[in-house]
C-alpha positions in Angstrom: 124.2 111.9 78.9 127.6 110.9 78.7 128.7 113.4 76.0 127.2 116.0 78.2 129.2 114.9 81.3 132.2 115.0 78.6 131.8 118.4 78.0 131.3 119.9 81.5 134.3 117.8 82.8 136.6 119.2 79.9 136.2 122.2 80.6 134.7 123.1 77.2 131.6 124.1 78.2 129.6 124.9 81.5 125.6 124.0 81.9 124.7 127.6 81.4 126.5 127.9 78.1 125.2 124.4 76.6 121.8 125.9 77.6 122.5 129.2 75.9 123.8 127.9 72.4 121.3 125.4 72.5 123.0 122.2 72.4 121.4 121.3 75.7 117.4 121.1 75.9 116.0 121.6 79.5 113.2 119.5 78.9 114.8 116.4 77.5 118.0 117.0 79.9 114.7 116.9 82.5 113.3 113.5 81.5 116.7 112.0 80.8 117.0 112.6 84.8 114.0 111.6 85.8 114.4 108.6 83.3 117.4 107.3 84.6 116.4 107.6 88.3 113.3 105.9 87.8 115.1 103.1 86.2 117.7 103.3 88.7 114.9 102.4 91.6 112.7 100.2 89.5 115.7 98.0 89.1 117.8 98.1 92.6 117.8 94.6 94.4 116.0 92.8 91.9 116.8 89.7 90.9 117.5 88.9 87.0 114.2 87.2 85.7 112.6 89.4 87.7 114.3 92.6 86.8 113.8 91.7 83.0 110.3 92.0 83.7 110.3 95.0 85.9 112.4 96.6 83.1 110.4 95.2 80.0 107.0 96.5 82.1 108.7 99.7 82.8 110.2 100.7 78.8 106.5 99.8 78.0 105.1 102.5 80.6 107.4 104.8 79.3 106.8 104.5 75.6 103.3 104.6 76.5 103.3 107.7 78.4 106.0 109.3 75.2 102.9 107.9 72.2 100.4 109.9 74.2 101.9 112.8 74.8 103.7 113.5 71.6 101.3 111.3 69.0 97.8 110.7 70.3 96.8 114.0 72.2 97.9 116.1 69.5 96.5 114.4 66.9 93.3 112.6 68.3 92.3 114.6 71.4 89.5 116.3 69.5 85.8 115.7 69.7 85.7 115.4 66.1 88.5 112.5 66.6 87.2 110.8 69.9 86.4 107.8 68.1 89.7 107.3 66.6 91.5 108.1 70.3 89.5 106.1 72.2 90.3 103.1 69.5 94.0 103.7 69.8 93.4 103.5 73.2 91.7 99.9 73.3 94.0 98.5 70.2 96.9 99.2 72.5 95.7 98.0 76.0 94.8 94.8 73.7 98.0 94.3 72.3 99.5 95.1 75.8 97.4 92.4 77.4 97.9 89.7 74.5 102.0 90.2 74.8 101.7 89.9 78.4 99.1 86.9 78.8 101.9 84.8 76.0 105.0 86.4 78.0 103.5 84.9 81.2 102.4 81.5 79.8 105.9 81.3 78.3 107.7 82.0 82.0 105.1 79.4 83.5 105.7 76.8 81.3 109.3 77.3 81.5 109.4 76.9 85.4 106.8 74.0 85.4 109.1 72.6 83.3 112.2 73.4 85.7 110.1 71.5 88.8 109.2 68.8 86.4 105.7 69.4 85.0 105.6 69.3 81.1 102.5 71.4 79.6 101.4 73.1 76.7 101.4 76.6 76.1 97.8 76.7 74.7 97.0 75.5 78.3 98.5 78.0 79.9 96.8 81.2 77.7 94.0 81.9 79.3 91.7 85.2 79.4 91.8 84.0 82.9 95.7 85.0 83.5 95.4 88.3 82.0 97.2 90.8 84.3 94.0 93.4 85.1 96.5 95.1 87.5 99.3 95.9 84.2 95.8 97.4 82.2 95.2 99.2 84.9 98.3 100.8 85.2 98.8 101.3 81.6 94.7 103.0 81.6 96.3 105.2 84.6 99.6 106.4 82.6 96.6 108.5 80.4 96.4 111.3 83.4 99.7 112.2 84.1 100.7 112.1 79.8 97.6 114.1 79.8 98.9 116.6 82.5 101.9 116.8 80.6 100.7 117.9 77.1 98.6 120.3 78.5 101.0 121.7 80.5 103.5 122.1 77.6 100.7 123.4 75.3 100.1 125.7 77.8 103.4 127.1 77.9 103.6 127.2 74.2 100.0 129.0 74.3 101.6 132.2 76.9 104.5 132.2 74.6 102.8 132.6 71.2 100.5 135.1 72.9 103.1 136.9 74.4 105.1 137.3 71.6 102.0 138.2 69.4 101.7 141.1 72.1 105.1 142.4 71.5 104.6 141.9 67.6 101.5 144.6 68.4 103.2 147.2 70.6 106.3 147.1 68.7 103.9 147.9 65.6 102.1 150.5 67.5 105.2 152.2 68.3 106.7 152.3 65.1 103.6 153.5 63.9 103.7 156.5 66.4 107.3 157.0 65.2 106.2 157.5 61.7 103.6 160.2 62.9 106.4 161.7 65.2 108.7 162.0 62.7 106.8 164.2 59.3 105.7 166.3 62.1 109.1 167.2 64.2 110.4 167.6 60.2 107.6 170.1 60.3 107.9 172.2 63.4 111.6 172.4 62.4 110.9 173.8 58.9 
């Protein structure tokens, strides 16, 4: 972001031309945007432990919604895969509820131990404490991930089939311009 602000402020290139030549990508000029504003309001008026965790939840979200879009959907999202997606899908809701059952027995010990109270962690992990309401959220982040690959495939689908349409005409039209041309040679013989 900041080389790009660099370059518009001096003077050595506009928007439009780091669009042309390529050095700027819509779509990741798009989510760093959207990224950073996000961040910006997840974060505003929080206090420190507090934000670590809104932040730490939120990177998670995000690299979430980024493996699904870019890794899982393209390579899993098939019937002849479904097993292996839906498997993904439960290894990593596992794995995101074990890290945040031991992240949240770790900051409960610590401020039991802040008011006096001295436990032990294997008291404190519980499939009890498991935070349903992060799964959930994390199960959620599948639709809009979803939305986005099949948008973008989408888009990638008009182009390919546009372009294959002016790969045919062009061909058609040479191809008339090789029947045009023995035949004008012809008429003007």
């Amino acid at each position: 972001v900041s080389f790009y602000i660099h370059q518009m402020a001096s003077g050595k290139s506009t928007l439009k031309n780091m669009v042309k030549n390529g050095s700027l990508n819509p779509e990741l000029a798009i989510h760093l945007i959207l990224f950073s504003l996000i961040n910006f309001v997840f974060l505003v008026n929080s206090r420190y432990d507090s934000a670590l965790n809104q932040a730490l939840a939120f990177y998670t979200i995000i690299l979430f919604f980024y493996l699904h879009t870019f890794f899982t959907y393209p390579r899993f999202f098939r019937k002849e895969k479904a097993v292996w997606f839906i498997g993904i899908n439960v290894v990593i809701l596992l794995v995101i509820a074990a890290v945040t059952l031991i992240l949240d027995a770790v900051q409960s010990q610590n401020a039991l131990r802040i008011i006096g109270i001295e436990t032990q962690l294997s008291k404190l992990l519980s499939i009890q404490n498991i935070r349903f309401d992060l799964l959930f959220v994390f199960a959620l982040m599948l639709i809009p991930s979803f939305a986005y690959y099949f948008i973008k495939n989408q888009f990638i689908n008009l182009e390919s089939a546009g372009f294959k349409m002016y790969r045919k005409k062009e061909a058609e039209l040479a191809q008339l311009k090789a029947q045009v041309n023995p035949h004008f040679l012809f008429n003007t013989l």
